[in-house]
C-alpha positions in Angstrom: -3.1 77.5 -99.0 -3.0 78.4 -95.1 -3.6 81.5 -93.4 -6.6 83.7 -93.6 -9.0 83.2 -95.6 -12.0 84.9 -97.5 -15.5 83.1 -97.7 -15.1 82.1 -100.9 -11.4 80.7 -100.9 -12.5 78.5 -97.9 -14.6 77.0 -100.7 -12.6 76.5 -103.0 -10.0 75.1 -100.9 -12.6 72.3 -99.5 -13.3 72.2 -103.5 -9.5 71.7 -103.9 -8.6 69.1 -101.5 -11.7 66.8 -101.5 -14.1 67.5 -104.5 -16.4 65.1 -104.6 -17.1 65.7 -100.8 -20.8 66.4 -99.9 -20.5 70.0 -99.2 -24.5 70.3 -98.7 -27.2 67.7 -98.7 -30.7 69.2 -99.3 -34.1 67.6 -100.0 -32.4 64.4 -100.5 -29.8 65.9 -103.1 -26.2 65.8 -102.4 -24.0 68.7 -104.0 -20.5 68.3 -103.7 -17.3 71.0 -103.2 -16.5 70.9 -106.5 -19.9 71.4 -108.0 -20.7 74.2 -105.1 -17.7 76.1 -106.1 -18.8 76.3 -110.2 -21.8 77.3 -109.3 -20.8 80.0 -107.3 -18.8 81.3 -109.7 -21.0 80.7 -112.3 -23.5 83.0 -110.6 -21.1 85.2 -109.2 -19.9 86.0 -112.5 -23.5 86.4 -114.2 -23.9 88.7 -111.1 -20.8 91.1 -112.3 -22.2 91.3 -115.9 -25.4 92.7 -114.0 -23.3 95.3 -112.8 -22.4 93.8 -109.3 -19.2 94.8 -107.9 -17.2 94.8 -105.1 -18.6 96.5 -102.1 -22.2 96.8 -103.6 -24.8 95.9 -101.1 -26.7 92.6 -102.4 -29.9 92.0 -100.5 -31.1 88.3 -99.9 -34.3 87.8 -99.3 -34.5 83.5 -98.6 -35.5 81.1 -96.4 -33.0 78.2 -95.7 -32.3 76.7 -99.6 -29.6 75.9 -101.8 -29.9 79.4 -103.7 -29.1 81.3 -100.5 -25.6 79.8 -100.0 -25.1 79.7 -103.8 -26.0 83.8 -103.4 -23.8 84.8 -100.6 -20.7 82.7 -101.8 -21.2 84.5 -105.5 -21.5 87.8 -103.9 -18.3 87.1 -101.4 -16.6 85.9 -104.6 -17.1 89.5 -106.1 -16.3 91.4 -103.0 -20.2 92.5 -102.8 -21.6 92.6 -99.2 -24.7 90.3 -98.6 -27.2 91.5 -96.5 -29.3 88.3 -95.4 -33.0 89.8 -94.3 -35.7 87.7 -92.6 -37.9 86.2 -94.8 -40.5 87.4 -92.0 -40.3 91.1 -92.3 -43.3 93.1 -94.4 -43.4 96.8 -95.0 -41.0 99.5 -93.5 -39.0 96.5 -91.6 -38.6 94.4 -94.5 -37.6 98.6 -96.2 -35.7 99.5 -93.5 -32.6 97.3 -93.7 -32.2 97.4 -97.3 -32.5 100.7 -97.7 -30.7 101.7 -94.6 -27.7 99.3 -96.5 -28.3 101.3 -99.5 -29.1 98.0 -101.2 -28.4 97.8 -105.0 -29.7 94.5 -105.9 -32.0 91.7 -103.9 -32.5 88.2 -104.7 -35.4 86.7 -103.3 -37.7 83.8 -103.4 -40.5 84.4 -105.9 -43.2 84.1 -103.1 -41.5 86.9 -101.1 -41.6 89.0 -104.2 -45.2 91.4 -103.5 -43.7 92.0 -100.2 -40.6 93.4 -101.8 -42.6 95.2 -104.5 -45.1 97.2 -102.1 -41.7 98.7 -100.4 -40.2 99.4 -103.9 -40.7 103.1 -103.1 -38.8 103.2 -100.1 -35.6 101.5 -101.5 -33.6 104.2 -103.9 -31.0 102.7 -104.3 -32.5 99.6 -105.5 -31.6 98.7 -109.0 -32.0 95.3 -109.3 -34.1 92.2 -108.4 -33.1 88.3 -109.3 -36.0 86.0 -108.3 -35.2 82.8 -107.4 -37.5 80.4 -108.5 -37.9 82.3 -112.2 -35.8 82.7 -115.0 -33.9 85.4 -113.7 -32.2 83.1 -111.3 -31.8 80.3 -113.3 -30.3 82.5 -115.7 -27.3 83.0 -113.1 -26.2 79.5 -114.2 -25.3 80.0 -117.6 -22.3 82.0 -116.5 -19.1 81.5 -117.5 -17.3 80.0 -114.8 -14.0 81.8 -115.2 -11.9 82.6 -112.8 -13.4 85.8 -110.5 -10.4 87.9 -111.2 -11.7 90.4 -108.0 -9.4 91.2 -105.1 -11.4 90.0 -102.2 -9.6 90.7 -98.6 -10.1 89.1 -95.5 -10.8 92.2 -93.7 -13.1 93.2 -96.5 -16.9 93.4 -95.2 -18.9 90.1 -96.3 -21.6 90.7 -94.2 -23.9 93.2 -92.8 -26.0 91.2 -90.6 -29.3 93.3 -88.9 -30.1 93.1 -85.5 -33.9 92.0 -83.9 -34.0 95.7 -83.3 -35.8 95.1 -79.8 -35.0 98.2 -78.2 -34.7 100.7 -81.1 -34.6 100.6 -84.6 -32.3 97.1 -86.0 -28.7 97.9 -86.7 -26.7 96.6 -89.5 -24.0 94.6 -87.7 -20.6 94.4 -90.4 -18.8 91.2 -90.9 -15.9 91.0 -92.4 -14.7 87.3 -94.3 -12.1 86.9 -91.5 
């Protein structure tokens, strides 16, 4: 269990060696390796029944919460790219990196969600939104959590990242789970 790693195998290996380890401590509730790592697949593999596959685009729209880890260690899981995007942004720069990405799919916080809807338009790629803080998120935890049975490289793209954009338009910086 040495070497290089993807995101989501540094999980479970933390899940492997100490699982009752606090892996994150939030609002006063402590979730351990173990339990982050069933979640994450759970979701992740709720995620592929939606359609999510490896190298799709997943936007995620979300402050600094549980859900966002839970979301970009599902999506890593599948080989899907997250594409984290300022809870901030409104209009064509909240538009312009997910459809720029070619985004297929955004999870967001439910009171993100008109900002998202009056782009809509602009994104054609989009085919999917998962609100966190509604039933479709929640729903993410009633999958199975099998085994994600996806080959996931460590020089596989994990992350596309978006610059500030201060002297032109903001560029999609690609991260890969090395």
């Amino acid at each position: 269990m040495s070497g290089p790693a993807t995101v989501a195998t540094l999980l479970d290996r933390g899940a492997a060696q100490h699982p009752d380890k606090t892996f994150l401590l939030f609002g006063g509730e402590a979730t351990s390796y173990r339990e982050m790592a069933q979640r994450t697949t759970r979701i992740a593999n709720a995620l592929a029944e939606l359609g999510v596959s490896r190298g799709d685009r997943v936007g995620i729209v979300s402050g600094n919460r549980p859900e966002f880890l839970e979301a970009w260690f599902a999506t890593a899981r599948l080989g899907a790219i997250e594409v984290p995007v300022n809870t901030a942004l409104r209009g064509r720069f909240l538009s312009y990196p997910l459809a720029q990405c070619g985004a297929k799919y955004v999870i967001i916080e439910a009171e993100l969600l008109e900002h998202l809807d009056a782009v809509r338009g602009d994104l054609p790629d989009l085919e999917r939104v998962i609100v966190i803080g509604q039933v479709s998120y929640a729903a993410l935890l009633d999958g199975a959590a099998e085994p994600i049975t996806t080959e996931v490289r460590v020089g596989d793209v994990a992350v596309i990242g978006y610059t500030s954009g201060t002297t032109g338009p903001a560029k999609g910086a690609m991260l890969s789970h090395r």
